[in-house]
Structure formats: C-alpha cells, structure tokens
MDAnalysis code that builds the backbone (N, CA, C; Angstrom):
import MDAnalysis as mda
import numpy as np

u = mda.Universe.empty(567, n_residues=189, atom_resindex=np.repeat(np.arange(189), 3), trajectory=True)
u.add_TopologyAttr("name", ["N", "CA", "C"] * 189)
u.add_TopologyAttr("resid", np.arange(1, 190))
u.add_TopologyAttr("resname", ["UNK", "UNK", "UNK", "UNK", "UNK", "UNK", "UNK", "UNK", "UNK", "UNK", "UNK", "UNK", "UNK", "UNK", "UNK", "UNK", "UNK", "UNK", "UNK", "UNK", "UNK", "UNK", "UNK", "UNK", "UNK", "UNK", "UNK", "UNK", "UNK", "UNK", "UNK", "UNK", "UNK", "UNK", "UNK", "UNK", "UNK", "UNK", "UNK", "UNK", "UNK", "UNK", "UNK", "UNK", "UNK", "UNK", "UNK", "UNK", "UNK", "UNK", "UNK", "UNK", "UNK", "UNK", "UNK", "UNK", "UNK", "UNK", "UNK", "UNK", "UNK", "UNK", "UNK", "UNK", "UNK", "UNK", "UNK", "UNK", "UNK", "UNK", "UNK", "UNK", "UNK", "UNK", "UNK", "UNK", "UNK", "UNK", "UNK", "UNK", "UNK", "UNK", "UNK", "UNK", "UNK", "UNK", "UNK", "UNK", "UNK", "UNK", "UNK", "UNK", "UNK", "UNK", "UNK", "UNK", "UNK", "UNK", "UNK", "UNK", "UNK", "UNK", "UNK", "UNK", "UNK", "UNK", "UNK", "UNK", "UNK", "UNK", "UNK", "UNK", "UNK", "UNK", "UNK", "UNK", "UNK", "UNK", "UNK", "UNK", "UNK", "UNK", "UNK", "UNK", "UNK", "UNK", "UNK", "UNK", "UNK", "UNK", "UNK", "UNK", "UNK", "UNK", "UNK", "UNK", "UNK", "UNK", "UNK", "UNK", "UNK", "UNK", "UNK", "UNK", "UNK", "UNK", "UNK", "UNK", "UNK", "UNK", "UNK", "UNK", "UNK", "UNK", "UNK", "UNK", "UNK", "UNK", "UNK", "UNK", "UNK", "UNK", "UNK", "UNK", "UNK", "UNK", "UNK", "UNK", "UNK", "UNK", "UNK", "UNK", "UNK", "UNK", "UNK", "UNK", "UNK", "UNK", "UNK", "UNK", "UNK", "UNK", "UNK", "UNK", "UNK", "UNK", "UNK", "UNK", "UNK"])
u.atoms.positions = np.array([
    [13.594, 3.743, 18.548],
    [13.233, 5.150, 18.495],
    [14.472, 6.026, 18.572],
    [15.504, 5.613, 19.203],
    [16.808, 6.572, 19.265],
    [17.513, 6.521, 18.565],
    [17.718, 5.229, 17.119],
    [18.244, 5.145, 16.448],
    [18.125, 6.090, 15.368],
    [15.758, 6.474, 15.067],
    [15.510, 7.421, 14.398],
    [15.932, 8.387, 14.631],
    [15.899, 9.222, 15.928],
    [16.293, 10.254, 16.161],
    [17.942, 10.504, 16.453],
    [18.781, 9.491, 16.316],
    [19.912, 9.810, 16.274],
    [20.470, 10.165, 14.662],
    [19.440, 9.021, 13.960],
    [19.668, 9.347, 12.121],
    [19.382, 10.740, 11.749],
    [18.286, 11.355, 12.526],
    [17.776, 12.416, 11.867],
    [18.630, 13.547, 12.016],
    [18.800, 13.762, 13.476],
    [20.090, 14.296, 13.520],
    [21.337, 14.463, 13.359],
    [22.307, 13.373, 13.364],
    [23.518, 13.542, 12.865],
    [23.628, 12.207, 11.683],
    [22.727, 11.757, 11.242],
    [22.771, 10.974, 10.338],
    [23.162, 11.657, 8.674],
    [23.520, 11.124, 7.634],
    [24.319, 11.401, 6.813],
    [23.263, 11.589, 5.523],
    [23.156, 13.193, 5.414],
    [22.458, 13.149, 4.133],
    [22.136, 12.698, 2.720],
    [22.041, 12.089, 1.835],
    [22.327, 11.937, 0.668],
    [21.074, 12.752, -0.424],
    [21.505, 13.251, -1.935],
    [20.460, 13.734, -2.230],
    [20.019, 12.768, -3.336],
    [19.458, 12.068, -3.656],
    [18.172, 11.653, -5.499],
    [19.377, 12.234, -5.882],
    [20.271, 11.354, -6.290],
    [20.754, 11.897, -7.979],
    [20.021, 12.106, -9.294],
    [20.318, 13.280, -9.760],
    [18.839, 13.996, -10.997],
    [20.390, 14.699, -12.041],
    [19.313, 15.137, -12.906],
    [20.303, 16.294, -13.645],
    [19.161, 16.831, -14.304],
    [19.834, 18.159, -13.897],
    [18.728, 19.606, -14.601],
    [18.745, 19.718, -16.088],
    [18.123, 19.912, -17.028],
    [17.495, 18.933, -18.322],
    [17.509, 20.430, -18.804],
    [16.915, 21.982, -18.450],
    [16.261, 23.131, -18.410],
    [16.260, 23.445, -17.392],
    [16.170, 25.422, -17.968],
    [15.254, 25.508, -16.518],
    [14.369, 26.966, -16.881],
    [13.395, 27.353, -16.525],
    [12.458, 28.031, -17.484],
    [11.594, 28.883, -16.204],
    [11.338, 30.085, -16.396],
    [10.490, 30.788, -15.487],
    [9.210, 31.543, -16.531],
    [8.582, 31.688, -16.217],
    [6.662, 32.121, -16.529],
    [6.253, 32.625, -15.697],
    [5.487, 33.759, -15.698],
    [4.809, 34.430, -14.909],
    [5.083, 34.491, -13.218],
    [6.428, 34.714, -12.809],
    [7.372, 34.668, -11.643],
    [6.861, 33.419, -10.929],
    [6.362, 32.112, -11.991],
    [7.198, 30.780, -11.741],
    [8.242, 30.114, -12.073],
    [9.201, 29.822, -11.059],
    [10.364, 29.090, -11.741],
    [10.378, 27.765, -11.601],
    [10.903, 26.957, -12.665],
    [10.800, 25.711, -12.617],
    [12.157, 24.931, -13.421],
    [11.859, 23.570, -13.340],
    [13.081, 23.298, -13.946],
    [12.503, 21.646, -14.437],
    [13.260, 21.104, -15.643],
    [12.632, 20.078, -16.003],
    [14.196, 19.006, -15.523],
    [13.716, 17.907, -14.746],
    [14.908, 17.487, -14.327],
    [14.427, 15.767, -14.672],
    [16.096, 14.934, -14.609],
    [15.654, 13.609, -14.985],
    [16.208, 12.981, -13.549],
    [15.964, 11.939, -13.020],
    [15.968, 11.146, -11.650],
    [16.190, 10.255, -11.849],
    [17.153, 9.204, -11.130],
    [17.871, 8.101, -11.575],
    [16.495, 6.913, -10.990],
    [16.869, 6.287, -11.550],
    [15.892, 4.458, -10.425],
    [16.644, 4.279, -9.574],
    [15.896, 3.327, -9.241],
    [16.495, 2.546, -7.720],
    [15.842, 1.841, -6.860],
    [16.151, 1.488, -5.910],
    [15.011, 0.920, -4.991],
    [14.786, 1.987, -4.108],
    [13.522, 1.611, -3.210],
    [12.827, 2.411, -2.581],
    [12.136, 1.980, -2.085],
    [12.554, 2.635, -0.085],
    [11.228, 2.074, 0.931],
    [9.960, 2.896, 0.622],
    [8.889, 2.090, 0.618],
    [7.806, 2.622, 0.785],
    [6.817, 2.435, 1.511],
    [5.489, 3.072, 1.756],
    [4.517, 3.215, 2.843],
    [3.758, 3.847, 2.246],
    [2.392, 3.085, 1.834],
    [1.195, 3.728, 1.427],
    [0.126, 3.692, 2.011],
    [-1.202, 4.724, 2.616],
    [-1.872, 5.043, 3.335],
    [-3.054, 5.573, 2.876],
    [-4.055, 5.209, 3.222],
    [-5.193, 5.687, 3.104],
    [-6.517, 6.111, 3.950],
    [-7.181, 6.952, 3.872],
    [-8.458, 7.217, 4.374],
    [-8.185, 8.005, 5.497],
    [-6.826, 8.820, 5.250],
    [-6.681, 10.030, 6.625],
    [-6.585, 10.925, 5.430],
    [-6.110, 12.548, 6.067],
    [-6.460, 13.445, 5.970],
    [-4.601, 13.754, 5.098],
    [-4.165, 14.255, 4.224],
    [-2.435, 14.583, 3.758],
    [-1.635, 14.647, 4.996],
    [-2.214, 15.924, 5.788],
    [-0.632, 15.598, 6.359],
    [-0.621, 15.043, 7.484],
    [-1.708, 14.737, 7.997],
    [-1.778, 13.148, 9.069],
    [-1.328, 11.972, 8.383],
    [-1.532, 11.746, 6.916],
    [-1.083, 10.388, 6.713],
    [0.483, 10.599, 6.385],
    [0.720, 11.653, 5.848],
    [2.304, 11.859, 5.410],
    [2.957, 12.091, 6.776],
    [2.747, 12.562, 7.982],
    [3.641, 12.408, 9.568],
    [3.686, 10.963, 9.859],
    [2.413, 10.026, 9.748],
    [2.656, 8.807, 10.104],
    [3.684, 7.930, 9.152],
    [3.913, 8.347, 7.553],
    [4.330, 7.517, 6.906],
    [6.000, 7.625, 7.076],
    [6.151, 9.101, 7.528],
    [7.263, 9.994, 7.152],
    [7.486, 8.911, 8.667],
    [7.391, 8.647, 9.766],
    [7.586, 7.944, 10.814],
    [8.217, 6.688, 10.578],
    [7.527, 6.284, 10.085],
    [7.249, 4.896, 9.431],
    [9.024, 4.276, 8.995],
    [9.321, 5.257, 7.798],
    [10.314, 5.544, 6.888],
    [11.862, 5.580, 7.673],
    [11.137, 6.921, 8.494],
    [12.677, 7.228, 9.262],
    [13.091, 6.155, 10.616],
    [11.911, 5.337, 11.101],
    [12.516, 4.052, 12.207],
    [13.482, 3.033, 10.980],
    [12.936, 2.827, 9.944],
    [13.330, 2.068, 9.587],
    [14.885, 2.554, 8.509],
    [14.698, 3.327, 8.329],
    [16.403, 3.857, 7.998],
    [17.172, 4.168, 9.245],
    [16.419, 4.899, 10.346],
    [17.426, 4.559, 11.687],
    [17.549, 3.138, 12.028],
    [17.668, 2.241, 12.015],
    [17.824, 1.316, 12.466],
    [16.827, -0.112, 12.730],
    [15.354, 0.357, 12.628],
    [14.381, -0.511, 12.657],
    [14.315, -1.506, 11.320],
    [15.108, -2.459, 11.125],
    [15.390, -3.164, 9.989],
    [16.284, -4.480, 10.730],
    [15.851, -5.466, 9.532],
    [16.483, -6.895, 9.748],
    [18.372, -6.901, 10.185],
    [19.031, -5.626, 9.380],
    [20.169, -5.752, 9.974],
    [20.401, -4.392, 11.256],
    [19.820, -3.841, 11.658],
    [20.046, -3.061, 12.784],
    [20.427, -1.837, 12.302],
    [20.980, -1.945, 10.811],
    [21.542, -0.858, 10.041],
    [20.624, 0.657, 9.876],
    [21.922, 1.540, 11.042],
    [21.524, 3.122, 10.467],
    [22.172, 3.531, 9.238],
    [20.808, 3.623, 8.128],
    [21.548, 3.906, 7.001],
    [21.802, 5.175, 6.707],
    [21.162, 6.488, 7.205],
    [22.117, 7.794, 6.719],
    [19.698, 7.999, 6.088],
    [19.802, 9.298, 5.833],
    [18.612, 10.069, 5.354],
    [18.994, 10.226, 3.801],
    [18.275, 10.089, 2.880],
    [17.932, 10.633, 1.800],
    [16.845, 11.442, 1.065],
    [17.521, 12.519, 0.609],
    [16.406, 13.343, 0.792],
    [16.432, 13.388, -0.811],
    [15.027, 13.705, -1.455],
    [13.484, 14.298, -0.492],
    [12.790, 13.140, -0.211],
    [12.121, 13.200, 0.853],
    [10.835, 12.589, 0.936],
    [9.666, 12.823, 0.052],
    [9.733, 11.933, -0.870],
    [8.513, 11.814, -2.384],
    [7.391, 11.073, -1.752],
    [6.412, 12.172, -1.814],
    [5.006, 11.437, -1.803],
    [4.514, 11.647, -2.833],
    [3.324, 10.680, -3.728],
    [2.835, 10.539, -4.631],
    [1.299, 10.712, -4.262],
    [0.849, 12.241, -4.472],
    [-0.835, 12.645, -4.153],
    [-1.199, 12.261, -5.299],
    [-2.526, 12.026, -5.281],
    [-4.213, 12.215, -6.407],
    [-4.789, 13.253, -6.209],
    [-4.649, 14.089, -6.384],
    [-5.824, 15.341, -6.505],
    [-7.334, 14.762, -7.559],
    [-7.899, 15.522, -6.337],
    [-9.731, 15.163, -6.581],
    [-9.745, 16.568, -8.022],
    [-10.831, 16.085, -8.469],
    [-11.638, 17.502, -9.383],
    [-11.416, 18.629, -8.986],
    [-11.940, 18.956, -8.029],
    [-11.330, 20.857, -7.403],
    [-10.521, 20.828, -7.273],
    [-9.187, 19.618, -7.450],
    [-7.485, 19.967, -7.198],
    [-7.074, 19.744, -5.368],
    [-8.155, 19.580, -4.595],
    [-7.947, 19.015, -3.387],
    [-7.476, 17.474, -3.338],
    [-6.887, 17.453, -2.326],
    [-5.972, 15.612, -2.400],
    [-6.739, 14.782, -1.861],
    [-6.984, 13.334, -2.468],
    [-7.825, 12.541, -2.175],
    [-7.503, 11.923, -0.997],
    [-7.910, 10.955, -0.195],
    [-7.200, 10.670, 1.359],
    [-6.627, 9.385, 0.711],
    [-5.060, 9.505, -0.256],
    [-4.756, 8.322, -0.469],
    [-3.250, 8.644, -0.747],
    [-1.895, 8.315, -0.136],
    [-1.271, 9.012, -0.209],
    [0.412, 7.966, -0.522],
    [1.287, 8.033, -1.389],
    [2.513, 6.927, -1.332],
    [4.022, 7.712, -1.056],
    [4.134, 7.185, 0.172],
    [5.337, 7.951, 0.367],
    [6.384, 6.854, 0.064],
    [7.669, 7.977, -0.304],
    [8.548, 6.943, -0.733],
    [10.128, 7.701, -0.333],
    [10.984, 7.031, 0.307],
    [12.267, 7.366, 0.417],
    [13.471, 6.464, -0.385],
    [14.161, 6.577, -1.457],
    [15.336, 5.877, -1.541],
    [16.422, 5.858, -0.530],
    [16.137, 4.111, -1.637],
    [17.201, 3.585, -0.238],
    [18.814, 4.839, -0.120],
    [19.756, 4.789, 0.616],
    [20.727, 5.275, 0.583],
    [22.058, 4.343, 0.054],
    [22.668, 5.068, -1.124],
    [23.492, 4.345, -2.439],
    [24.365, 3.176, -1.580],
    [24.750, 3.150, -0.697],
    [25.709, 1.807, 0.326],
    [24.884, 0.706, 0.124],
    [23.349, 1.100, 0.445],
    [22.720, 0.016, 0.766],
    [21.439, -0.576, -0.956],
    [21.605, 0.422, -1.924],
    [21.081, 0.248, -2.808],
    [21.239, -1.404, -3.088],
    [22.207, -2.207, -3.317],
    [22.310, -3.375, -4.282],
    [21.883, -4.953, -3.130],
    [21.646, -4.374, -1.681],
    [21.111, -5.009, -0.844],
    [20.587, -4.580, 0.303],
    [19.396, -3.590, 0.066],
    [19.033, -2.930, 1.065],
    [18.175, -3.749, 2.843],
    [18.387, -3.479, 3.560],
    [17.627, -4.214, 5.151],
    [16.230, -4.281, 4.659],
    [15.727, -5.432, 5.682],
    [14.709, -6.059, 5.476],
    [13.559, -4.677, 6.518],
    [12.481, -4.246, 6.250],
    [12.092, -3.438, 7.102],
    [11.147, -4.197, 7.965],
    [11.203, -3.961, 9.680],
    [10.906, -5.200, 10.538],
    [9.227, -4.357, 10.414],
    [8.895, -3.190, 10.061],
    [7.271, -2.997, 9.810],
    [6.759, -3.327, 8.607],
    [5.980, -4.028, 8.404],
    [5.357, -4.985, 7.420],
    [4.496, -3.657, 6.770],
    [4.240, -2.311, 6.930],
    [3.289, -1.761, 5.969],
    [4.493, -0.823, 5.028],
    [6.245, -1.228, 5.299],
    [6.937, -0.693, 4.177],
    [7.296, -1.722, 3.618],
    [7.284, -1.233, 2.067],
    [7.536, -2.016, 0.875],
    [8.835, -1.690, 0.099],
    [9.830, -2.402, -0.215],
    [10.898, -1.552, -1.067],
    [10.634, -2.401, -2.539],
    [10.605, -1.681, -3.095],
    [10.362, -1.496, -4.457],
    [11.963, -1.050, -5.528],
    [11.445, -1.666, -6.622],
    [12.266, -1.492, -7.773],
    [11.628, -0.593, -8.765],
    [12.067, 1.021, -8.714],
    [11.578, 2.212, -9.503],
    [12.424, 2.432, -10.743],
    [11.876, 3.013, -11.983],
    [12.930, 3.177, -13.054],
    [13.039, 4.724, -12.436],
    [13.795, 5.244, -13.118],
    [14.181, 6.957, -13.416],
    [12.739, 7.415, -14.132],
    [12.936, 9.139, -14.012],
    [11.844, 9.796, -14.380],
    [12.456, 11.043, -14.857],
    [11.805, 11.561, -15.832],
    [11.520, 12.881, -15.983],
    [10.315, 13.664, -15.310],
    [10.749, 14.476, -14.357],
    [9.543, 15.982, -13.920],
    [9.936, 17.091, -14.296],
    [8.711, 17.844, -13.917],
    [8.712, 19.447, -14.296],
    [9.304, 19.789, -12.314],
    [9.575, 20.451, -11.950],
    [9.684, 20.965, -10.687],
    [9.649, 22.307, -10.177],
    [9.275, 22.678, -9.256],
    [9.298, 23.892, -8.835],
    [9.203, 24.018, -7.014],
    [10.187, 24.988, -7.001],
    [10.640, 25.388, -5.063],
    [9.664, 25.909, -4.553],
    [9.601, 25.640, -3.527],
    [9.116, 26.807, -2.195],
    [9.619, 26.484, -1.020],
    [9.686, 27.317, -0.226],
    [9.997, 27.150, 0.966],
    [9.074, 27.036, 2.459],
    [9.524, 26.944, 4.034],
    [8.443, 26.899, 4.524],
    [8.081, 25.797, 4.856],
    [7.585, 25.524, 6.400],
    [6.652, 23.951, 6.390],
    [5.757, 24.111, 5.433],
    [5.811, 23.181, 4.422],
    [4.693, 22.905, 3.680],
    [3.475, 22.030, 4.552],
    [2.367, 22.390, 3.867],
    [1.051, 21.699, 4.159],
    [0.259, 21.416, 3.091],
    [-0.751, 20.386, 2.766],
    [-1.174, 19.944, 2.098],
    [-1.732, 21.396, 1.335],
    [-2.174, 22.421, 1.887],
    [-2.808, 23.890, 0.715],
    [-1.660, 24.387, 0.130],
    [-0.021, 24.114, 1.011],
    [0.844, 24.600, 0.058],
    [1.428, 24.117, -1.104],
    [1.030, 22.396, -1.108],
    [1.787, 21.750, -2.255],
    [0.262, 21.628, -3.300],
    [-0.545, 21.832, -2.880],
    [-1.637, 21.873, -3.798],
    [-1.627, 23.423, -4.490],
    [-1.097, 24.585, -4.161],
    [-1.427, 25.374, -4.335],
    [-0.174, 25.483, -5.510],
    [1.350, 24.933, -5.210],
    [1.839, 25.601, -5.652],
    [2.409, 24.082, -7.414],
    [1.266, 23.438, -7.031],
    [1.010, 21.917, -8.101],
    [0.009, 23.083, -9.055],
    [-0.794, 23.434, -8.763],
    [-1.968, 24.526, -9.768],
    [-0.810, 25.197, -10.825],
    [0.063, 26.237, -9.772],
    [1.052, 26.976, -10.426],
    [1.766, 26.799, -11.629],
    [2.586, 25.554, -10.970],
    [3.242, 24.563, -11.794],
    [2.746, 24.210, -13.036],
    [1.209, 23.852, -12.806],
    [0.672, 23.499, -14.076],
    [0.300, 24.519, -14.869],
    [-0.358, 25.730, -14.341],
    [-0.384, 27.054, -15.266],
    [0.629, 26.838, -15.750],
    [1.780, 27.168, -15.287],
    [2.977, 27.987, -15.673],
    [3.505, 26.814, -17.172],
    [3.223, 25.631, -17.026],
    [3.893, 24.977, -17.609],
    [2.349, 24.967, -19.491],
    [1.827, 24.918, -18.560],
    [0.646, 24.853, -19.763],
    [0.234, 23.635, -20.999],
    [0.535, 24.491, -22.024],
    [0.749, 23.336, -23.053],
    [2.040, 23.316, -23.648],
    [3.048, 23.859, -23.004],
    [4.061, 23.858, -23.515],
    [4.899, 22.252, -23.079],
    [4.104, 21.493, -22.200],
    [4.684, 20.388, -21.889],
    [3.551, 19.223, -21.555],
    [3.870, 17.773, -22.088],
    [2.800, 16.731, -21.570],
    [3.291, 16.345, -19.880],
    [2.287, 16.013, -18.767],
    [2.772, 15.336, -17.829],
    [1.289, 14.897, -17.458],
    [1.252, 13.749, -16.497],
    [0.734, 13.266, -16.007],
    [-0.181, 14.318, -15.259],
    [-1.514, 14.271, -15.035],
    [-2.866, 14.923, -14.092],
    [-3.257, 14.271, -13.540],
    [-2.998, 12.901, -13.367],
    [-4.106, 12.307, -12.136],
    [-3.049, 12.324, -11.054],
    [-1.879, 12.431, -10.686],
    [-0.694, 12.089, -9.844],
    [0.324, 13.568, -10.262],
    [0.708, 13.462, -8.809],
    [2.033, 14.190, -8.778],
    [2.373, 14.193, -7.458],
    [4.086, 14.667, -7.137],
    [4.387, 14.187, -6.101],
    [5.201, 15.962, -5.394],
    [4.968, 15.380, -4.055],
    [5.039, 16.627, -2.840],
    [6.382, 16.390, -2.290],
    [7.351, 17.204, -2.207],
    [8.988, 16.679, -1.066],
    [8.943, 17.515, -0.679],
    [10.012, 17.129, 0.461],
    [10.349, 18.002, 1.278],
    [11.680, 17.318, 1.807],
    [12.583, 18.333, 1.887],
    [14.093, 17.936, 1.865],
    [14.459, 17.658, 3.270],
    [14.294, 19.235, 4.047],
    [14.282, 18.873, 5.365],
    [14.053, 18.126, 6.472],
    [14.474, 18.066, 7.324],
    [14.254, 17.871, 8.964],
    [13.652, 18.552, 9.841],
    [12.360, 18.027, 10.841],
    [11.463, 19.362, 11.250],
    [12.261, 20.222, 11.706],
    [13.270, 19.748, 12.224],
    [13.665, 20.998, 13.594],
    [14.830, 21.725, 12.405],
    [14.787, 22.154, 11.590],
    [15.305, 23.281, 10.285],
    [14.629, 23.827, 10.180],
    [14.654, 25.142, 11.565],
    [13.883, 26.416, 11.073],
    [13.585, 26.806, 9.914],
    [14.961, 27.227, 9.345],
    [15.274, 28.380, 8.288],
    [16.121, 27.461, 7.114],
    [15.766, 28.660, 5.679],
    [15.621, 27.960, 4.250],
    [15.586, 26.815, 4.001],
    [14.015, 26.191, 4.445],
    [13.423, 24.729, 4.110],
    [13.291, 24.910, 2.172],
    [13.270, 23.704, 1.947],
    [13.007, 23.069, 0.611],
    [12.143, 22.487, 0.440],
    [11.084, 22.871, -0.135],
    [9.912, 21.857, -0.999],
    [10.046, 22.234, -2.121],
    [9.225, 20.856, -2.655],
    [9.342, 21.118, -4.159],
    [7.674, 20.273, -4.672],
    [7.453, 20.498, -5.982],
    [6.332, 19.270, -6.430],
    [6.395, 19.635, -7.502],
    [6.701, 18.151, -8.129],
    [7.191, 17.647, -9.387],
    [5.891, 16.949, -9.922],
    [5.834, 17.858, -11.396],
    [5.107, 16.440, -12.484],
    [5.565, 16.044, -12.994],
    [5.507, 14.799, -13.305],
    [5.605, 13.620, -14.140],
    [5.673, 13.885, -15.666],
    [6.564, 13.920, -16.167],
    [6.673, 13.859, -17.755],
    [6.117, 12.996, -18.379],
    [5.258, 13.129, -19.847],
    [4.554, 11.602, -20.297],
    [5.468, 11.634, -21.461],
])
C-alpha cells in the first residue's frame, strides 16, 4: 500500500505517446483527431457495479500494482491517462461493464512485472486512431457520458467511429485540485 501511495505521489509521470492528426472545433466543441502508439497494457475488467464504483476499484487495482505490487517489487513510475473502455446502453447511460487499462511505463514495456493480483491482465494492444475532446473537473460517470453525446454531435457524419464502445481518462491524481484533465475518445473505424 505505501509503495502505491508513494508512486502516486512522487512517482514519475509518463504520457501515451499519440500525435495530433487535426484539430477541429463545432458548435464550441473542441476536439482533436489523434493516433496512439501500441503496447502492452495492465488491465482490470469489472462488472455488475455501478461506473465509478467499478472504475475506483479498478483504478486501485492498477496503481498497487505499478507501485510495487508485482513479481519484481518494481515501482514503475504512473502513466497517464487512465483508459477505460465504457458500453453505453440505448439512452447513452453506461452499462455496469467496465475495462480499465493503464500502459505499461516505456522502461518496463519489452518486459513488464508479473502482477501478484490475478484479476490484472497485461495485454498486447495495437495503436489507434480517436476523435478526442477535454474537460476538466472530477469527472463522473454523467460527465463522460455527457460530454461522449457532444463529441458525437459535434463530430457527426463528418467522421466513422465506433458506437457500441468508447473510452473515459483521466490524467490526474485525486489529490490535483486544480486544472484536472479528462478526455473521451472515439474510436476511429
């Protein structure tokens, strides 16, 4: 537990290497179409709670095991954002099924620690193209749903992406009062 909370705090940021592709505003939405490298990636997927009960437990989950809760003891440093992958139901509300995912941090990419909790998975992801768009603010599940609607107005038919999935970040650390980062990205098809 002190290893998490020593990572979170003075542990060593890294960001998703991406590159901004565009960047396009509509109806005082701004957005930007960006591409995201692969890699591996711890993950933790959850079901049959409520968004942001399952995203605190997963987001838990994630950060023991980059502080130090792993086969080599290794504090690897935070990478941000924390990508969760929602389903929005028919009315655009999120289904109780939720995949959070952190990349690994680039030191440990080509042999990342074994994670000693058996419900994270590290995975081999390709790169992506999304649409994206900011806000700030603790987000909550009405804010990344609200501002996923936006996104999709704004973007319209001027672009294909994925509707059954899209994903919620958040860059920060709770205890960062002031100018937090969220974002929620669709999926380019």
């Amino acid at each position: 537990m002190f290893g998490m909370i020593k990572n979170s705090l003075f542990g060593t940021s890294e960001v998703w290497p991406c590159r901004v592709l565009r960047k396009g505003e509509k109806d005082d939405v701004a957005y930007e179409e960006r591409e995201y490298d692969g890699g591996k990636f711890a993950t933790v997927e959850l079901t049959g709670k409520p968004f942001d009960e399952a995203l605190h437990e997963a987001v838990l989950k994630l950060l023991k095991y980059v502080g130090g809760s792993n086969d080599q003891g290794a504090g690897m440093g935070i990478m941000a954002p924390v990508c969760t992958t929602v389903f929005p139901g028919q009315d655009g509300s999120l289904q109780q099924k939720v995949k959070v995912l952190l990349r690994i941090p680039s030191q440990f990419q080509a042999s990342p620690p074994l994670p000693s909790d058996e419900e994270i998975q590290i995975e081999e992801r390709e790169g992506m193209t999304v649409y994206s768009t900011q806000f700030g603010g603790y987000a909550k599940e009405g804010d990344y749903v609200n501002y996923a609607a936006k996104l999709t107005s704004t973007l319209g038919n001027e672009a294909t992406f994925h509707e059954d999935f899209y994903f919620c970040n958040g860059y920060d650390p709770p205890m960062k009062p002031y100018g937090r980062r969220n974002e929620v990205w669709l999926l380019k098809k």
